[in-house]
Each structure stands twice: as structure tokens, then as C-alpha cells.
C-alpha positions, 0 to 999 in steps of 0.5 A: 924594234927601233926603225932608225937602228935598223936603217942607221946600224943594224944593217951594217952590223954584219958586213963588220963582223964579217971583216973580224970586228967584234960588235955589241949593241946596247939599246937605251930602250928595250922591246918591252917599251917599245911594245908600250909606246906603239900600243898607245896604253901609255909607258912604264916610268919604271921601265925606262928608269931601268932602261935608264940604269942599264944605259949608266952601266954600259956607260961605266963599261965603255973603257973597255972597247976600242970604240964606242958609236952612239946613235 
């Protein structure tokens, strides 16, 4: 739902694939909390705690990957 992920990333990601690189995108936030910032109601800090939580995983797991691009 990010604009800058679609305009920075997202629309090369097929062009890539095509050429036989493998991608995985990890967002830092999910929908749900984009859903809450655009609405105005406010945010869930427990949410982005999660968010948060899930971003150190994918951090402990980027050894995997030949490269890894943070945008």
C-alpha cells in the first residue's frame, strides 16, 4: 500500500523475475497499519511493536540471500 514501494520497487519486481532472479519483499509495515495512519483514528503501538519484531527476524535471516536491498 506504500507509494514509494510501488514507484521505488514493486514495479521492477517483475522485469527481475522474468530474468530468473528470485525476489522476497518484507515490508517494515503492514496494510493493517497503513489502513490506521491513513484513516486518522490513530495507530496501534502494538502493531508496529510487531512490525517491529517481524523486521528483526527477517534481519537475523538476510544471510541467506545473495543480496539484500533496503528501501
Amino acid at each position: 500500500m506504500g507509494a514509494s514501494s510501488r514507484l521505488r520497487t514493486y514495479q521492477y519486481l517483475p522485469n527481475l523475475e522474468a530474468e530468473g532472479v528470485e525476489v522476497s519483499v518484507a515490508p517494515l509495515f503492514n496494510d493493517g497499519y497503513l489502513n490506521e495512519l491513513y484513516s486518522g483514528e490513530g495507530i496501534s503501538w502494538i502493531n508496529v511493536l510487531r512490525c517491529y519484531f517481524k523486521r528483526l527476524v527477517h534481519l537475523l535471516e538476510a544471510s541467506r540471500y545473495d543480496c539484500v536491498v533496503v528501501e
